[in-house]
C-alpha atoms as an extended CHARMM CRD file, in Angstrom:
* protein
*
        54  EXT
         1         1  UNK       CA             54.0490000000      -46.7840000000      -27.4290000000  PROA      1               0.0000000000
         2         2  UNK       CA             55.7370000000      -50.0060000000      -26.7420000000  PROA      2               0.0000000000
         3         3  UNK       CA             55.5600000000      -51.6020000000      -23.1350000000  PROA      3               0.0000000000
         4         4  UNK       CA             57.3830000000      -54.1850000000      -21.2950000000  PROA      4               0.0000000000
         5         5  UNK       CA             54.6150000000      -56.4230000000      -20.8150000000  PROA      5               0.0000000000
         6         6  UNK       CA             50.7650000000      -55.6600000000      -21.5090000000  PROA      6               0.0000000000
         7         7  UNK       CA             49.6400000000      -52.8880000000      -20.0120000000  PROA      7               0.0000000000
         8         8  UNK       CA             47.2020000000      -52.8820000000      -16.9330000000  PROA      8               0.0000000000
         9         9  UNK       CA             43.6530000000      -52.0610000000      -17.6920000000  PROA      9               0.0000000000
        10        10  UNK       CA             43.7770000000      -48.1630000000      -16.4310000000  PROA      10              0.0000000000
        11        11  UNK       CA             46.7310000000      -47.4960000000      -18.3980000000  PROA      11              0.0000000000
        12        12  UNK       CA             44.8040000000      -49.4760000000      -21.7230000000  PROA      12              0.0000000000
        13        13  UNK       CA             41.7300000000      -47.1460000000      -21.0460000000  PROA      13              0.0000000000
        14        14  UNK       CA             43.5540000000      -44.4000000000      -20.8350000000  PROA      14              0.0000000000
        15        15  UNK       CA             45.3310000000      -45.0040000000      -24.3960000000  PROA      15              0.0000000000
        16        16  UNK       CA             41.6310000000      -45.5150000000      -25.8200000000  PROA      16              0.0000000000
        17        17  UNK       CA             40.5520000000      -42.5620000000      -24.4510000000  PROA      17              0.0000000000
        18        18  UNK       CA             43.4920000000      -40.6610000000      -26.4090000000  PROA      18              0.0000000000
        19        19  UNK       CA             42.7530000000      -42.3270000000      -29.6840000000  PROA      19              0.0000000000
        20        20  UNK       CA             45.4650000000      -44.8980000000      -29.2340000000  PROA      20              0.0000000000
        21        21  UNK       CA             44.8260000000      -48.1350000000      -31.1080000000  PROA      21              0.0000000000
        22        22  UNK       CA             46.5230000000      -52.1610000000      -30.4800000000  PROA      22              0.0000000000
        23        23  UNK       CA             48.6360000000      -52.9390000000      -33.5340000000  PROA      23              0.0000000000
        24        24  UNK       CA             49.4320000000      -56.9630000000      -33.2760000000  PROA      24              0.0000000000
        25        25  UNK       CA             51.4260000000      -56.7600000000      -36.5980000000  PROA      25              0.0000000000
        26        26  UNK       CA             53.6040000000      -54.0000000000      -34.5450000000  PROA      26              0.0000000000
        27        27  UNK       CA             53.2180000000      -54.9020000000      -30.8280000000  PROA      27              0.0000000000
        28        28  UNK       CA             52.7580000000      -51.4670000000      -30.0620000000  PROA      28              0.0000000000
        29        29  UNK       CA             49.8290000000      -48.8890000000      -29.0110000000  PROA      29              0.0000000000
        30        30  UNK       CA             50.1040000000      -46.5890000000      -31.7360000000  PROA      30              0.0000000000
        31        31  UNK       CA             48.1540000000      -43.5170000000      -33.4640000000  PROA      31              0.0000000000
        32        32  UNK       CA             49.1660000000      -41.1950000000      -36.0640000000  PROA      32              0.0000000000
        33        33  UNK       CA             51.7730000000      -38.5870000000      -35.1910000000  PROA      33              0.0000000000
        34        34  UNK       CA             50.6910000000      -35.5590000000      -36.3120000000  PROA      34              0.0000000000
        35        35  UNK       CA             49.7900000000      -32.0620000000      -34.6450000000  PROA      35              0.0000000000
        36        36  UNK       CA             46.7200000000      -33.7730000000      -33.7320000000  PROA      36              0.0000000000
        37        37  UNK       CA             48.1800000000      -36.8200000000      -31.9810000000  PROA      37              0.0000000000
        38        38  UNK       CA             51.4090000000      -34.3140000000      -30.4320000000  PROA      38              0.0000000000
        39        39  UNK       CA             49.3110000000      -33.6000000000      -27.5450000000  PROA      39              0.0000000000
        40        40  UNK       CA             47.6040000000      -36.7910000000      -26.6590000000  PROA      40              0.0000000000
        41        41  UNK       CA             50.6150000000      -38.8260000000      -26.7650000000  PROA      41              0.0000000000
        42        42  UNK       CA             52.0900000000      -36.1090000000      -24.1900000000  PROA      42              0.0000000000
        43        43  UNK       CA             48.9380000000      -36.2310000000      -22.2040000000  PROA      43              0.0000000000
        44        44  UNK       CA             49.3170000000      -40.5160000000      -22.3030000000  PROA      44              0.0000000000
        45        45  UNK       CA             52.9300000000      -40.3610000000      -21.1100000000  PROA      45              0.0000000000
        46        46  UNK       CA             52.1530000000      -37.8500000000      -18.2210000000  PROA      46              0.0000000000
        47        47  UNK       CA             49.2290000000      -39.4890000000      -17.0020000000  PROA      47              0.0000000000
        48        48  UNK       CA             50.5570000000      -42.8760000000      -16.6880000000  PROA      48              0.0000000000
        49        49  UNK       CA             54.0210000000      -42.1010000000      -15.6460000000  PROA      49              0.0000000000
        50        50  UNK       CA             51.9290000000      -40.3580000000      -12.4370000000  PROA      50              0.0000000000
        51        51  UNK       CA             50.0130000000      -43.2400000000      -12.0690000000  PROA      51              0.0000000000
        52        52  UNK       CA             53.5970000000      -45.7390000000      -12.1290000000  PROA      52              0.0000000000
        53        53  UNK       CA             54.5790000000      -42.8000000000       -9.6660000000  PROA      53              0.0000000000
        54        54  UNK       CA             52.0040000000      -43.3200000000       -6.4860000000  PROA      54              0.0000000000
């Protein structure tokens, strides 16, 4: 997942949380997309799209 600018600290704990690693050499959060990582990356984008929401 690639943001704008760095992320605030709720939205970096909740990458953690979902396995999501920092990749300098890619300036991106990223994990492996597999069936595995299908459901967290969901679970990322509708938690913190709520959050941007309020």
């Amino acid at each position: 997942m690639i943001f704008p600018d760095k992320p605030d600290d709720p939205t970096r704990r909740v990458l953690k949380a979902n396995g999501f690693r920092w990749s300098p050499w890619r300036g991106a959060w990223q994990r492996h997309l597999n069936e595995s990582g299908r459901y967290p990356a969901q679970r990322v984008l509708k938690t913190i799209s709520g959050a941007n929401a309020a």
